[in-house]
PDB file with SEQRES, HELIX, SHEET and CRYST1 records, atoms N, CA, C and O in Angstrom:
SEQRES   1 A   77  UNK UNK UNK UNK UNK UNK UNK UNK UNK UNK UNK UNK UNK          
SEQRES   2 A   77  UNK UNK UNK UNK UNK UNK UNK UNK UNK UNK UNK UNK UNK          
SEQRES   3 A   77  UNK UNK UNK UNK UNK UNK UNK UNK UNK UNK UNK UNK UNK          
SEQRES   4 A   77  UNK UNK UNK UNK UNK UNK UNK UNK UNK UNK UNK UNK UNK          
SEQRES   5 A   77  UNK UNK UNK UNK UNK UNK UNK UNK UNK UNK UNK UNK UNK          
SEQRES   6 A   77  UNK UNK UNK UNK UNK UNK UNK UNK UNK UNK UNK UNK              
HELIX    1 AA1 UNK A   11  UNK A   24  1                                  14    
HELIX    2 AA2 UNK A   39  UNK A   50  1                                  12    
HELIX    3 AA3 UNK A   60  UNK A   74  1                                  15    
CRYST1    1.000    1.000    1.000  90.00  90.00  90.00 P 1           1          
ATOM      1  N   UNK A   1      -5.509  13.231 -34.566  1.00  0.00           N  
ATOM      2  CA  UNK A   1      -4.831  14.079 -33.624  1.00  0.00           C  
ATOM      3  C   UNK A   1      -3.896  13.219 -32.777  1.00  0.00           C  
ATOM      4  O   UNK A   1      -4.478  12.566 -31.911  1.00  0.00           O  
ATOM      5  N   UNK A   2      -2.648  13.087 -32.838  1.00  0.00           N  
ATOM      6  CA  UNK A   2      -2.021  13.035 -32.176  1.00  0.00           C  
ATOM      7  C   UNK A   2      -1.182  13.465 -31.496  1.00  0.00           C  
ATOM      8  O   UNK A   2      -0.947  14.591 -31.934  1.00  0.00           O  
ATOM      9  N   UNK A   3      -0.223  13.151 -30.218  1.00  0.00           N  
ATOM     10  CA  UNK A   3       0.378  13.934 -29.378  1.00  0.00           C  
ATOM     11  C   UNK A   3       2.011  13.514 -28.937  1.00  0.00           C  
ATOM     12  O   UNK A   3       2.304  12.606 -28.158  1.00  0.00           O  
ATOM     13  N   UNK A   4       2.807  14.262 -29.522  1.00  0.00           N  
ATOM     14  CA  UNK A   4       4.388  13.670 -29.426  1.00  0.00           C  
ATOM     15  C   UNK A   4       4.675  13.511 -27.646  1.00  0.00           C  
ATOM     16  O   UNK A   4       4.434  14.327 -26.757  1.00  0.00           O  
ATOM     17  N   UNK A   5       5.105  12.527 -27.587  1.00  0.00           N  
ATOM     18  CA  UNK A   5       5.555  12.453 -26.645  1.00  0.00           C  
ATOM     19  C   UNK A   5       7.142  12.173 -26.615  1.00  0.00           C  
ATOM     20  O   UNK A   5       7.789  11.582 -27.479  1.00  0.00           O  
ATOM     21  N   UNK A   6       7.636  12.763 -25.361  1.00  0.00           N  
ATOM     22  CA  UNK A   6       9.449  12.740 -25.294  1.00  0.00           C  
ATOM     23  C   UNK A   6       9.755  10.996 -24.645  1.00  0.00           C  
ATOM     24  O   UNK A   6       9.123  10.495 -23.715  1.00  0.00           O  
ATOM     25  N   UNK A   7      10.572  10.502 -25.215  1.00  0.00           N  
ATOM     26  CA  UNK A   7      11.221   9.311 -24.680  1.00  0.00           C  
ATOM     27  C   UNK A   7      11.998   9.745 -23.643  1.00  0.00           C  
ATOM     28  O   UNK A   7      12.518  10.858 -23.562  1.00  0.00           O  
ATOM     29  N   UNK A   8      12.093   8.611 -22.634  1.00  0.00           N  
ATOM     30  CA  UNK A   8      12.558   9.289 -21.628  1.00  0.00           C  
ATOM     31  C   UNK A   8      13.041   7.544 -20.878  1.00  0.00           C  
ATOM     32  O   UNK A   8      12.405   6.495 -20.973  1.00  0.00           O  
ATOM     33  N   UNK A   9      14.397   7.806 -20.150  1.00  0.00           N  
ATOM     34  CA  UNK A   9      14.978   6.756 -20.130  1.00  0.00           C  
ATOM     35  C   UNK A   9      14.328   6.342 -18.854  1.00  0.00           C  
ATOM     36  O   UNK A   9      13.609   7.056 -18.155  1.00  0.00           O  
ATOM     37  N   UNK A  10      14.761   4.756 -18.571  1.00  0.00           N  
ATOM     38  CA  UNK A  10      14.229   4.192 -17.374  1.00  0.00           C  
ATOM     39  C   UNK A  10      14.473   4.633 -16.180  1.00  0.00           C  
ATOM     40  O   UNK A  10      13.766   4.649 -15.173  1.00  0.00           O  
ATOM     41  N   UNK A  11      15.780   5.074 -16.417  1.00  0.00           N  
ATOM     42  CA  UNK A  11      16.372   5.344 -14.976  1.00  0.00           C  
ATOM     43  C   UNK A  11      15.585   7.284 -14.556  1.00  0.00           C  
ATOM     44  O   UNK A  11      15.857   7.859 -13.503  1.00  0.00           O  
ATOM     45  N   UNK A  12      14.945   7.715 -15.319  1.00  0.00           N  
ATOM     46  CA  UNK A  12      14.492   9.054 -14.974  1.00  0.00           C  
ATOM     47  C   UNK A  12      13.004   8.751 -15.072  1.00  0.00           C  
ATOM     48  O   UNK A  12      12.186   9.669 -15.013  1.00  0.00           O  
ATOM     49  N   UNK A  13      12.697   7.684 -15.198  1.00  0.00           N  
ATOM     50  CA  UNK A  13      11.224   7.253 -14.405  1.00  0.00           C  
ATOM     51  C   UNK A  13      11.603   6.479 -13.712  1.00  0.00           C  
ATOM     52  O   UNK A  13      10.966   6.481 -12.659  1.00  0.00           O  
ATOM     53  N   UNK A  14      12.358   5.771 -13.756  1.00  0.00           N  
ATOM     54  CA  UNK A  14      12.528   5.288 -11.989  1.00  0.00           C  
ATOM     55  C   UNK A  14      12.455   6.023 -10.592  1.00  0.00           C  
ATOM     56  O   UNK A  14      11.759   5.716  -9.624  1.00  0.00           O  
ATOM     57  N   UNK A  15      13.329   7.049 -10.726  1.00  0.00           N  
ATOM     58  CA  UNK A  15      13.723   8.059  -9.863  1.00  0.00           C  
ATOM     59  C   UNK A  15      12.409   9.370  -9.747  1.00  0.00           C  
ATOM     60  O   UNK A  15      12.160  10.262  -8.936  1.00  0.00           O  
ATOM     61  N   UNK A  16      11.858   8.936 -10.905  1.00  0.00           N  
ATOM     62  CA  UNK A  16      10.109   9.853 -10.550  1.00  0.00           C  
ATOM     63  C   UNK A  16       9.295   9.321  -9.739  1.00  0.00           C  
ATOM     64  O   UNK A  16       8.533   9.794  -8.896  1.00  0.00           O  
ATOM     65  N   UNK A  17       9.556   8.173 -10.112  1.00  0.00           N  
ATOM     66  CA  UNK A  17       8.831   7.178  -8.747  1.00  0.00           C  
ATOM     67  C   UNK A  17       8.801   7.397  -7.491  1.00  0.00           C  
ATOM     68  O   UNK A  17       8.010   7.798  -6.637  1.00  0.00           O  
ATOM     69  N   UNK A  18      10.242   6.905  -7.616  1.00  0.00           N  
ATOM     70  CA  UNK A  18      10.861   6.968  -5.762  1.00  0.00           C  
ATOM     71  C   UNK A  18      10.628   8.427  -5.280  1.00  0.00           C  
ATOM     72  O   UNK A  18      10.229   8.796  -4.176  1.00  0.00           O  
ATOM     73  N   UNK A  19      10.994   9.224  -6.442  1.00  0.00           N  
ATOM     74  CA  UNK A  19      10.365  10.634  -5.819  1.00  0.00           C  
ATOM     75  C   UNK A  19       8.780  10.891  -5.351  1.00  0.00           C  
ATOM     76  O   UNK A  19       8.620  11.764  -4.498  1.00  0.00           O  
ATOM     77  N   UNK A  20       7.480  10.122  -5.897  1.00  0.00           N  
ATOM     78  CA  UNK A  20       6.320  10.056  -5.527  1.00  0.00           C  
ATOM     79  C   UNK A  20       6.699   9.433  -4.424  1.00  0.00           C  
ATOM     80  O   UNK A  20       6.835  10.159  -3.440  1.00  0.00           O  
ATOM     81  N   UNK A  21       6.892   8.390  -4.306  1.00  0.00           N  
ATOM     82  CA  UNK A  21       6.728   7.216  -3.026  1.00  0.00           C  
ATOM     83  C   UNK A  21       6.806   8.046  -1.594  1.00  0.00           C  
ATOM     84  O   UNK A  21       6.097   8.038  -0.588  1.00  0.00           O  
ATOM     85  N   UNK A  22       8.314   8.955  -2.077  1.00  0.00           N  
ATOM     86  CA  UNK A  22       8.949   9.578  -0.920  1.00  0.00           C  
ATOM     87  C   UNK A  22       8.564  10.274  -0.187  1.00  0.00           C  
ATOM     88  O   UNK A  22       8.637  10.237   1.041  1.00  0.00           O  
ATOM     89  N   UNK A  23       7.780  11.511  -1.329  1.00  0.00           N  
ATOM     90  CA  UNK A  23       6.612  12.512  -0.943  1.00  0.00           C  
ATOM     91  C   UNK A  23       5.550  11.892  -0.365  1.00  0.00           C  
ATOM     92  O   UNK A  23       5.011  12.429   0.603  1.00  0.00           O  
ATOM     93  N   UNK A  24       5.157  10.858  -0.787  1.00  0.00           N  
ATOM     94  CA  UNK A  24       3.826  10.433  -0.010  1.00  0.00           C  
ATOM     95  C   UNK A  24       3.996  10.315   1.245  1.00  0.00           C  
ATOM     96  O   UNK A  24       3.503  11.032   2.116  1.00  0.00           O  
ATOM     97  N   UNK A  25       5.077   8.917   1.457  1.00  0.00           N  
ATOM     98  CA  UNK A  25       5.450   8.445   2.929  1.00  0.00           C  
ATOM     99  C   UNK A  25       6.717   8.848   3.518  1.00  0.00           C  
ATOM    100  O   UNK A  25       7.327   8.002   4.171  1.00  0.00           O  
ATOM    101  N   UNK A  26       7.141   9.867   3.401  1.00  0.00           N  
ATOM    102  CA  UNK A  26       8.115  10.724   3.872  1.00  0.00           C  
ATOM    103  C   UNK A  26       7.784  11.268   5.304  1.00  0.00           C  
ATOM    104  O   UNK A  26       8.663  11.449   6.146  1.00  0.00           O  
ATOM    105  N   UNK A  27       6.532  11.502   5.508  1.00  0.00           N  
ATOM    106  CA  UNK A  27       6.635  11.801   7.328  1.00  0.00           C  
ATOM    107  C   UNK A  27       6.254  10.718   7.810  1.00  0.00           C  
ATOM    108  O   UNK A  27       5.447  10.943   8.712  1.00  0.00           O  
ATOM    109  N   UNK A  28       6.437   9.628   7.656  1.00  0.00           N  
ATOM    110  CA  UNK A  28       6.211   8.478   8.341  1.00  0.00           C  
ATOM    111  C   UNK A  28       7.815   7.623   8.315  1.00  0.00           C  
ATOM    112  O   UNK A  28       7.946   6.464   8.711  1.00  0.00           O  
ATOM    113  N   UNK A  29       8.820   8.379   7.827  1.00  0.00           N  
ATOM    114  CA  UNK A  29      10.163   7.667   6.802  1.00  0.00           C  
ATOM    115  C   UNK A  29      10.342   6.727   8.575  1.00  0.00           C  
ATOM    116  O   UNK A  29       9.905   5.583   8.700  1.00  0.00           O  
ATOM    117  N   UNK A  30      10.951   7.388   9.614  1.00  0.00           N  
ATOM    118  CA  UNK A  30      11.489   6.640  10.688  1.00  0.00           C  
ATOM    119  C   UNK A  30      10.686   6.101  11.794  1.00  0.00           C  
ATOM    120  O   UNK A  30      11.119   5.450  12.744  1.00  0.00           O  
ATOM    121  N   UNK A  31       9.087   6.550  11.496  1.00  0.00           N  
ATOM    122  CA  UNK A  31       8.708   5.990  12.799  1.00  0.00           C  
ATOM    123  C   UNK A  31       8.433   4.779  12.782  1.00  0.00           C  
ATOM    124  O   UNK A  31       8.056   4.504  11.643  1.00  0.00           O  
ATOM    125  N   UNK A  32       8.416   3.752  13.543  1.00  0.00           N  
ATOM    126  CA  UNK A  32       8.184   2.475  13.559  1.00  0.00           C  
ATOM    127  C   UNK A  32       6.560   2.245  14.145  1.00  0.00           C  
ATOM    128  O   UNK A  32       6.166   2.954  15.072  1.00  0.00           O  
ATOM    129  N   UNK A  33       5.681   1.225  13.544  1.00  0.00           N  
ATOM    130  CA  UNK A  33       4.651   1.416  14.367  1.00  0.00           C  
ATOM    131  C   UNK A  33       4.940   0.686  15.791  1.00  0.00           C  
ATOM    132  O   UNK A  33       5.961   0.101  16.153  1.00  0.00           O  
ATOM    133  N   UNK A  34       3.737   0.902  16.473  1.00  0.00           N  
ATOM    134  CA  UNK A  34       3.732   0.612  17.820  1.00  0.00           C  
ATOM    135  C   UNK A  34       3.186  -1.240  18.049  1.00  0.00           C  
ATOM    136  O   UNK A  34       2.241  -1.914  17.639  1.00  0.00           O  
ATOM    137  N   UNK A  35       4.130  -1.433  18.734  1.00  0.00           N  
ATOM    138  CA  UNK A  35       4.214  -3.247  19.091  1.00  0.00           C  
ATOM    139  C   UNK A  35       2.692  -3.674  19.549  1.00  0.00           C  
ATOM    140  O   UNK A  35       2.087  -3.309  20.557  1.00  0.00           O  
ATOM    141  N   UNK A  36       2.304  -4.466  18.611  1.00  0.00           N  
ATOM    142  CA  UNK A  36       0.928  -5.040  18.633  1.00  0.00           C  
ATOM    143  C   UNK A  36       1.084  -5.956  19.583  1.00  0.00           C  
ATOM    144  O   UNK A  36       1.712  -6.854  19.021  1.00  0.00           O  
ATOM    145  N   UNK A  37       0.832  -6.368  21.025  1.00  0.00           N  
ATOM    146  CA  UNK A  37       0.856  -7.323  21.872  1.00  0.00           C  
ATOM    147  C   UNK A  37      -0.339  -8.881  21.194  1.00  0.00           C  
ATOM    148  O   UNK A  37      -0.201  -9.996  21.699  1.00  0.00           O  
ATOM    149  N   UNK A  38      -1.341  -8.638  20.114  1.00  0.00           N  
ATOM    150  CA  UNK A  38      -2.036  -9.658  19.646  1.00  0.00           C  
ATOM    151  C   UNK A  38      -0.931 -10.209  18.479  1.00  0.00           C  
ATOM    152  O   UNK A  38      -0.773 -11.429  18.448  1.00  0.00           O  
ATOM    153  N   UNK A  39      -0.332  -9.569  17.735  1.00  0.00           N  
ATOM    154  CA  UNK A  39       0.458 -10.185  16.416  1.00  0.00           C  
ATOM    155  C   UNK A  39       2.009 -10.292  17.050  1.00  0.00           C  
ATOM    156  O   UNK A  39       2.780 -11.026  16.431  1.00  0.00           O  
ATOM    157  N   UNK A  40       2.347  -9.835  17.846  1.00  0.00           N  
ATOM    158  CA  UNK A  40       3.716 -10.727  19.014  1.00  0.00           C  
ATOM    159  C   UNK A  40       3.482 -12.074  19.402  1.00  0.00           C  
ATOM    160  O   UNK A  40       4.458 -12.825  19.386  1.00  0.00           O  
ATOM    161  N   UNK A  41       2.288 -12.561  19.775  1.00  0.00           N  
ATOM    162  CA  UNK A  41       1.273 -13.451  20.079  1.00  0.00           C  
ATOM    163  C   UNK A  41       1.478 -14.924  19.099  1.00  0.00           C  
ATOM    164  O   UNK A  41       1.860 -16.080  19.283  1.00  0.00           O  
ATOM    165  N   UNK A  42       1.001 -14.134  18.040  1.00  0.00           N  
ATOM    166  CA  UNK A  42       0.656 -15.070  16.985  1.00  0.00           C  
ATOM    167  C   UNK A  42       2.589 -15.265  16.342  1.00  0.00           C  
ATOM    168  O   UNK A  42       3.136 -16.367  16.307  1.00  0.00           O  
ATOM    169  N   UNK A  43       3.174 -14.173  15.987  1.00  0.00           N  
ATOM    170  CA  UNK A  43       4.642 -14.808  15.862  1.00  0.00           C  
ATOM    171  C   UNK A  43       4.906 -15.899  16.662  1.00  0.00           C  
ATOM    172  O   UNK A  43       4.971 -17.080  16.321  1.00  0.00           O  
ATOM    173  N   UNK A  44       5.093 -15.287  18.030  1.00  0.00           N  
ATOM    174  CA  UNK A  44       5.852 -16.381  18.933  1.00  0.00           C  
ATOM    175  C   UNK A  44       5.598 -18.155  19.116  1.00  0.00           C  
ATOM    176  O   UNK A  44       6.423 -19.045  19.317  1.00  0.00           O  
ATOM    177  N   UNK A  45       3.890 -18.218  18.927  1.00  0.00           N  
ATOM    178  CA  UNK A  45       3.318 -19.160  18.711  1.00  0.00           C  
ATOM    179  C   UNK A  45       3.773 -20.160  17.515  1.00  0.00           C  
ATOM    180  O   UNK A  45       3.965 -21.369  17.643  1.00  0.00           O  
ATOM    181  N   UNK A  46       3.857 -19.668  16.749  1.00  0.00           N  
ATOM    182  CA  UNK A  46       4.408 -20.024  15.260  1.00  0.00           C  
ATOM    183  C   UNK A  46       5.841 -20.406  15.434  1.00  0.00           C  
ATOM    184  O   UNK A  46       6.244 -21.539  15.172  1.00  0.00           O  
ATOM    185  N   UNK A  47       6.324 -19.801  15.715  1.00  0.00           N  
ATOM    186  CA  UNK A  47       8.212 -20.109  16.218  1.00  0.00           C  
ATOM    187  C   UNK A  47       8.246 -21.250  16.808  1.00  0.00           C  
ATOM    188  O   UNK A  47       8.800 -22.299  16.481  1.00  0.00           O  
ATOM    189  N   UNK A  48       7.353 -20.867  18.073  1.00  0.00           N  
ATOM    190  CA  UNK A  48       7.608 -22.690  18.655  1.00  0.00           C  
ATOM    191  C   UNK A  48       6.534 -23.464  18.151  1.00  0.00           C  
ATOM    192  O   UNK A  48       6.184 -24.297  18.987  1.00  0.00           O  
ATOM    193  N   UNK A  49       6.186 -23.486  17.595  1.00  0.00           N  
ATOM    194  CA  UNK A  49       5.100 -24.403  17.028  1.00  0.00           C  
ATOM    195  C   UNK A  49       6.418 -25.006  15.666  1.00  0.00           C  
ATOM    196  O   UNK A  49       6.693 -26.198  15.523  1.00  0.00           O  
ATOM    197  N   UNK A  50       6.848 -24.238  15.097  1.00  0.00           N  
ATOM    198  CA  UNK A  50       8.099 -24.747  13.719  1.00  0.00           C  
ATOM    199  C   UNK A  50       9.065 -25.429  14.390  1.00  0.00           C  
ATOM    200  O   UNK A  50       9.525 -26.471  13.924  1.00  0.00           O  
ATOM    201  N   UNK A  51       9.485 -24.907  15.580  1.00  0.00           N  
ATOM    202  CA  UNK A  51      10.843 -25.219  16.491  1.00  0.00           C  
ATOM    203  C   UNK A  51      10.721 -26.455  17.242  1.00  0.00           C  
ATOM    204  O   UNK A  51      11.573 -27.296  17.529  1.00  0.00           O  
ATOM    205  N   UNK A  52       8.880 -26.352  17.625  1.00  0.00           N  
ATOM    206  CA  UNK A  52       8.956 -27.680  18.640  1.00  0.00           C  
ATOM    207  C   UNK A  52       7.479 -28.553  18.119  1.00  0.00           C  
ATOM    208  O   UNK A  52       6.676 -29.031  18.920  1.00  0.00           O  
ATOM    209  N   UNK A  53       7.364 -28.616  16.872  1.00  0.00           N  
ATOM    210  CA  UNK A  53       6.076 -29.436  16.416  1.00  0.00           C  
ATOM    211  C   UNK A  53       6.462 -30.861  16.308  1.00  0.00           C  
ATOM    212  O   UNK A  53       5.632 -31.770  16.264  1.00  0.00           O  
ATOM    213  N   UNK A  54       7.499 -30.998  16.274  1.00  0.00           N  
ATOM    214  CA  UNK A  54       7.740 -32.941  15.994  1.00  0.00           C  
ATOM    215  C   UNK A  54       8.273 -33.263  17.277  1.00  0.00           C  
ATOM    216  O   UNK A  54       8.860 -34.299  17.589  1.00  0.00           O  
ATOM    217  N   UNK A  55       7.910 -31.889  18.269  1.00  0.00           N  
ATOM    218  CA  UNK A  55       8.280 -32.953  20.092  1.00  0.00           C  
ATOM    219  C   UNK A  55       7.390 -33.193  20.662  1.00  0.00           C  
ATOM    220  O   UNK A  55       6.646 -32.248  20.923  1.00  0.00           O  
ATOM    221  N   UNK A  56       6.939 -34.833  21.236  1.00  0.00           N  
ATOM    222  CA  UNK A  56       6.080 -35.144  21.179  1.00  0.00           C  
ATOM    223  C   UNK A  56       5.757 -34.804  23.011  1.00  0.00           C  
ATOM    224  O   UNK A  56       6.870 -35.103  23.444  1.00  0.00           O  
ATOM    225  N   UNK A  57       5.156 -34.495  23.925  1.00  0.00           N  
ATOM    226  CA  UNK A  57       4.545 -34.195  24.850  1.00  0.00           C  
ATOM    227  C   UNK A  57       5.340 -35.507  26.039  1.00  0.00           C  
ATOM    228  O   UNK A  57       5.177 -36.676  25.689  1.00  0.00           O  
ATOM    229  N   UNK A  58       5.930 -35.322  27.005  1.00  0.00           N  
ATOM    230  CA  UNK A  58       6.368 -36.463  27.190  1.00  0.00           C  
ATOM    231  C   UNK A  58       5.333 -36.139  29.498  1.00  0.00           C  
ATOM    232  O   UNK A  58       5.118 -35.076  30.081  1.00  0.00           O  
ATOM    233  N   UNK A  59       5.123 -37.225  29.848  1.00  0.00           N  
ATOM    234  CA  UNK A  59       4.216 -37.077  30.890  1.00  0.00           C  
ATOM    235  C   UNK A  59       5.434 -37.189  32.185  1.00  0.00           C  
ATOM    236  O   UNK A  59       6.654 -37.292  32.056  1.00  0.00           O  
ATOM    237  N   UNK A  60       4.815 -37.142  33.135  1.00  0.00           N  
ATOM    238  CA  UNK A  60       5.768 -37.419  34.223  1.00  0.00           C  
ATOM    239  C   UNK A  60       5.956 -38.969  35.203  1.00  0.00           C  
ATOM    240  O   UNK A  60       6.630 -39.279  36.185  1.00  0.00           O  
ATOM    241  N   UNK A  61       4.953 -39.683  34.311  1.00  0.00           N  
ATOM    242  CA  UNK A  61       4.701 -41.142  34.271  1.00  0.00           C  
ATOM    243  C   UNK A  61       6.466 -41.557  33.882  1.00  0.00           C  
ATOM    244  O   UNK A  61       7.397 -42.050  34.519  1.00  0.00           O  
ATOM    245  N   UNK A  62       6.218 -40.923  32.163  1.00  0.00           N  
ATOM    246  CA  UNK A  62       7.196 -41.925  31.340  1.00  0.00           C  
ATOM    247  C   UNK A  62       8.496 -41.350  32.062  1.00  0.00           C  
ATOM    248  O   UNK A  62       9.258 -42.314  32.140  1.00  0.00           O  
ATOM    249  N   UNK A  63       9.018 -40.400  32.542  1.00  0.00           N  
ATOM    250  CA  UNK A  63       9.993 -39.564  33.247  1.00  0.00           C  
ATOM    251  C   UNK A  63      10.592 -40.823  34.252  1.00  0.00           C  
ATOM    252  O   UNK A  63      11.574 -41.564  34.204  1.00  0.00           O  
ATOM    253  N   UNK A  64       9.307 -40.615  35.294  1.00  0.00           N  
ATOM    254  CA  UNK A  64       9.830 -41.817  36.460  1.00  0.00           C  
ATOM    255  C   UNK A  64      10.111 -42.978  36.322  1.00  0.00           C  
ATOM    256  O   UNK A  64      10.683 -43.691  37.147  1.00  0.00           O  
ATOM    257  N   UNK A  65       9.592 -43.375  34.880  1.00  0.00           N  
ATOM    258  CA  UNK A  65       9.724 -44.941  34.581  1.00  0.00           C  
ATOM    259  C   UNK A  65      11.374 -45.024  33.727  1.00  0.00           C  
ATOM    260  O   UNK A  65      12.132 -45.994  33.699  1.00  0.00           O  
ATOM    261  N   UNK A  66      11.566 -43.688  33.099  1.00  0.00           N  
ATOM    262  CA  UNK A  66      13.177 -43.770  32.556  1.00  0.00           C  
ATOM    263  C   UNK A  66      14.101 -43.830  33.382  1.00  0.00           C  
ATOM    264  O   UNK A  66      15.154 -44.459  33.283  1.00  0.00           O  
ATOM    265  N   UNK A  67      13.644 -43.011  34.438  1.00  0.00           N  
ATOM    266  CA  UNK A  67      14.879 -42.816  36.263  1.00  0.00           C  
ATOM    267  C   UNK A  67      14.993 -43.816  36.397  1.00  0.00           C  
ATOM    268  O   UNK A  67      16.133 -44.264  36.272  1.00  0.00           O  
ATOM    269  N   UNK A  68      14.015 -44.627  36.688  1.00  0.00           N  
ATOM    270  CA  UNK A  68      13.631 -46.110  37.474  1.00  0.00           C  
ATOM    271  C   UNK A  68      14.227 -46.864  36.526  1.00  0.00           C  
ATOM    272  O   UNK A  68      14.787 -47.853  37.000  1.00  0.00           O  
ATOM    273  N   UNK A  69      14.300 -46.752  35.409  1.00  0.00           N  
ATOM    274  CA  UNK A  69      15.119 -47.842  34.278  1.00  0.00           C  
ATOM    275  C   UNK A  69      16.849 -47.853  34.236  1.00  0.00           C  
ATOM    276  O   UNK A  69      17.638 -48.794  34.147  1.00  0.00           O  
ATOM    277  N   UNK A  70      17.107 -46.066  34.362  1.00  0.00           N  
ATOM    278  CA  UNK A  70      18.199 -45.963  34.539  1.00  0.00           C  
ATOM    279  C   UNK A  70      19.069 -46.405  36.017  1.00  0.00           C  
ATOM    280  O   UNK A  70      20.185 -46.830  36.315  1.00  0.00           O  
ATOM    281  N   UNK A  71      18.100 -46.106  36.539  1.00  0.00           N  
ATOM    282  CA  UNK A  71      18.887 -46.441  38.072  1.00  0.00           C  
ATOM    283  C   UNK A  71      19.059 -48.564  38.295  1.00  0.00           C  
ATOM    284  O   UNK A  71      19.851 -49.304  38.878  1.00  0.00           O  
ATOM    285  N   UNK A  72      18.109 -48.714  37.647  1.00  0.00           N  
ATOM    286  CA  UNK A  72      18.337 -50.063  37.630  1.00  0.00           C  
ATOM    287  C   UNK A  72      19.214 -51.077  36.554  1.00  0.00           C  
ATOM    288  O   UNK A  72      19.368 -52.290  36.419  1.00  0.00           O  
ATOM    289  N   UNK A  73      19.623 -50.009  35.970  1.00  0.00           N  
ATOM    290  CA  UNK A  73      20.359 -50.225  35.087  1.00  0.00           C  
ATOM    291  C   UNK A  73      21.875 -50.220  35.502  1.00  0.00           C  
ATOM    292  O   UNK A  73      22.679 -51.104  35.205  1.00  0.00           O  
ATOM    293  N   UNK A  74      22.235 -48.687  36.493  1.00  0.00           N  
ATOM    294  CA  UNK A  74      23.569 -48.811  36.604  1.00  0.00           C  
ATOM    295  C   UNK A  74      23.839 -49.574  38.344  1.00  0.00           C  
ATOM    296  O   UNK A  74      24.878 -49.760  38.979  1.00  0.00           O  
ATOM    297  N   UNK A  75      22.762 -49.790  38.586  1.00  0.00           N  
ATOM    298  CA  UNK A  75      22.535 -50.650  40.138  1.00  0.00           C  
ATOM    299  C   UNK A  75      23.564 -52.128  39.472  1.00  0.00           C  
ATOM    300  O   UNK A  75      24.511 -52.785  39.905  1.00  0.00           O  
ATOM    301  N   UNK A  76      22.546 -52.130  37.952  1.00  0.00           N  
ATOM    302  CA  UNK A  76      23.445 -53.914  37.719  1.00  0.00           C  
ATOM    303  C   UNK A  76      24.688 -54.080  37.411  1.00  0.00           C  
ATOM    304  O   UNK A  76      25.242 -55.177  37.477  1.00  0.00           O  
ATOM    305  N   UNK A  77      25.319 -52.886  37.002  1.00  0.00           N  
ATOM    306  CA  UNK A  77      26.743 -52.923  36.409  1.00  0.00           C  
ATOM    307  C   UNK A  77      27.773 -52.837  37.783  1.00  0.00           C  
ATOM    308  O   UNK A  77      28.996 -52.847  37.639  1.00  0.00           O  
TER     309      UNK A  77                                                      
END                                                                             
């Protein structure tokens, strides 16, 4: 027993698809969900963590000791 089936091109199962997809999540098409204040969190962290991971922590020791280098520096010139 077998059962003929119609060939049927890609592009008209493609478009059966998108037609399921659509129907499914179609009342949800524009709303955006609502801003997770824990996963804003974890982005932002990550950003500067990529942006500023190879800057190394600098104290307010080494600060005064660069002033103090610089100022004695253009004191000699």
């Amino acid at each position: 027993m077998t059962t003929e089936i119609e060939p049927q091109s890609l592009q008209k199962l493609s478009l059966k698809s998108v037609k399921r997809a659509l129907d499914l999540f179609s009342a949800a098409h524009d709303q955006l969900a609502p801003p997770d204040p824990e996963s804003k969190k974890i982005r932002f962290s990550h950003k500067f963590q990529v942006a500023f991971g190879g800057v190394e922590p600098v104290s307010k020791q080494s600060i005064r000791r660069a002033e103090y280098n610089n100022e004695q520096i253009a004191s000699s010139n």
